[in-house]
Structure formats: structure tokens, C-alpha cells
N, C-alpha and C positions, 0 to 999 in steps of 0.2 A: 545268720543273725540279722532283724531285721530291727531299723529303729534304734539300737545302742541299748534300749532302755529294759528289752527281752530278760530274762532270768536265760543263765544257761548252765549247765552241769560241768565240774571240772573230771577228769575220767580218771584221775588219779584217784583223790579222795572221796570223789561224790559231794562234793559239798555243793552247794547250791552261792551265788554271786548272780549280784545283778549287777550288771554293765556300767551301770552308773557309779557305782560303788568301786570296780574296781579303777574305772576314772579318776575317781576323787582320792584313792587310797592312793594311785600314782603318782595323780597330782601333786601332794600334801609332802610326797617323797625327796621332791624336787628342790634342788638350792634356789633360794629367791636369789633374784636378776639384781645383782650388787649396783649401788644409785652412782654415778662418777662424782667423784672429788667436788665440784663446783653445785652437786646435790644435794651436798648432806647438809639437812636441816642441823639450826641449832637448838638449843635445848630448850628455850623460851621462845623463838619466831619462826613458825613454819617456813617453808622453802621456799613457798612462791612472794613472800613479802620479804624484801629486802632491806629492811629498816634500818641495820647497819650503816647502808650506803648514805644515806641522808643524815647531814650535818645536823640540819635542824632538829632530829628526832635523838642523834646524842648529846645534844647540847642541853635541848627539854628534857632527858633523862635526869643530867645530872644536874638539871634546877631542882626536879622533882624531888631528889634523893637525900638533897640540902636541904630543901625544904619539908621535909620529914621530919628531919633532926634538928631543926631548930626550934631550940627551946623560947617557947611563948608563953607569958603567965597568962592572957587573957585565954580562955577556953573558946569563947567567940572567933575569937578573932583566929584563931592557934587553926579551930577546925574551917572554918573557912578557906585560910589559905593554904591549907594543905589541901582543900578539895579542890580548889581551881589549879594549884601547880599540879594536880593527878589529872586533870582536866584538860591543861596542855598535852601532858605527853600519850593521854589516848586517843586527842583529838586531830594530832599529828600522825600518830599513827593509823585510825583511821582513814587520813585524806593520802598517807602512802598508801593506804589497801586499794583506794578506789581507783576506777580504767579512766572512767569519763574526766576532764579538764573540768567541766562546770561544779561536779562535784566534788572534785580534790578542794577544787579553791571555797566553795561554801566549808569544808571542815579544817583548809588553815585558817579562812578566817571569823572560824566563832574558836580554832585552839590563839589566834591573837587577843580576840574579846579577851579569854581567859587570861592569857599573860597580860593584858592590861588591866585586870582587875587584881592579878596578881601584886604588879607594881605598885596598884593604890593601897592598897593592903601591908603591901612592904614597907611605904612612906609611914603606916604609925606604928611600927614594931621598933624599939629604941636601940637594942643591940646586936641590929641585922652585921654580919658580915658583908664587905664590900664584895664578895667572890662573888655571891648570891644575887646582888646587883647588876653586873658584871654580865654575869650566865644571862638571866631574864633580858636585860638591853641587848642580846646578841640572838635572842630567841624572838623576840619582837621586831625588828630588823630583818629575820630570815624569814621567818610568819607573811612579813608584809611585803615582800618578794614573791614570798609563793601565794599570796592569795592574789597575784594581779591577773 
């Protein structure tokens, strides 16, 4: 057989297989090569971003999540600060996707822009909870750490 990719006759049945084919038919046979423990992706963040590990990216999670659900009568204002707290935590997670140092810290800090427009925004909301305060002053503080 020359080349792999030849047609050749099986003498049993006659049937005709091209080489490739039975490659691939092998192939396909085969148990996939199980990932180690310390692999396995989870269900929302692929494997090679480890966004877990970064405080500042759960802490912005659970601004985000607060700031969901906080009931705001203005429509203005309500959708505003919900896009800039969505704003932090993709902007944080962004600046963990990036390799280079130059551009981690430009996307922590336009996700600090966001948490400080956030905070302006939380000043005229009347029955903000203190948690919510709390979380944002702890994500602006880490922000501005990681954008040095």
C-alpha cells in the first residue's frame, strides 16, 4: 500500500475501504484521553481562565448580582447602573484573560472608571443597602491595585 490514502480490497468480503476511512473509523473508536482533575473546566469559565482565583473578580461578581436586583424606580438611572456594574465584572475579567501587564492594567483600569461611575450613581439611589456599598468600596480598592 502506498501513500495510506490507496483504496484496497478486504479478501474476506470484497468490500472496497479506503485507508483513510479506516483511520478515521479507528480513530472515532477510541476513549478520549480523560483531562486531570486540576483540568476540568467549569461550567461558565473555560479552563485556561482562572477567574475563580481572583478576589477582585468575585467580589465584582457579587456587586454585579446585587446590583441586578436592586429595585430602582428611575428607569434611567436603574439601567445605567446596572450596565456599568456588568461593565466591571467583564472588564475584570477581560484584564484576567489578557498575558501582556500593559494590557491587564488598561482593562482594570477602565473596569475602576466603571466602579467609580458606579459609586456616583449609587450616591442618588435612596434605598441602596449598605452590603452593596461595601462590595463596590472593596472592588475600587482592588481595581486600583491591579491597575498600577
Amino acid at each position: 500500500m502506498v501513500g495510506g490514502a490507496l483504496t484496497r480490497i478486504k479478501t474476506e468480503g470484497g468490500e472496497r475501504l479506503r485507508e483513510r476511512e479506516r483511520v478515521r473509523l479507528t480513530t472515532l473508536k477510541r476513549d478520549p484521553m480523560p483531562l486531570p482533575e486540576s483540568a476540568t473546566p467549569t461550567a461558565t469559565v473555560p479552563a485556561t481562565v482562572s477567574l475563580e482565583r481572583l478576589d477582585c473578580f468575585r467580589v465584582a461578581r457579587d456587586f454585579a448580582r446585587l446590583a441586578q436586583r436592586l429595585p430602582i424606580a428611575n428607569q434611567v438611572l436603574r439601567d445605567q447602573f446596572r450596565r456599568a456594574s456588568l461593565s466591571v465584572l467583564t472588564n475584570v475579567a477581560e484584564g484576567a484573560g489578557r498575558v501582556a501587564r500593559a494590557d491587564k492594567r488598561r482593562c482594570y483600569a477602565i473596569a475602576r472608571g466603571e466602579a467609580c461611575e458606579s459609586a456616583a450613581l449609587l450616591d442618588l439611589i435612596d434605598d441602596a443597602p449598605n452590603e452593596i456599598g461595601e462590595l463596590l468600596s472593596r472592588v475600587i480598592a482592588m481595581l486600583t491595585r491591579l491597575a498600577r
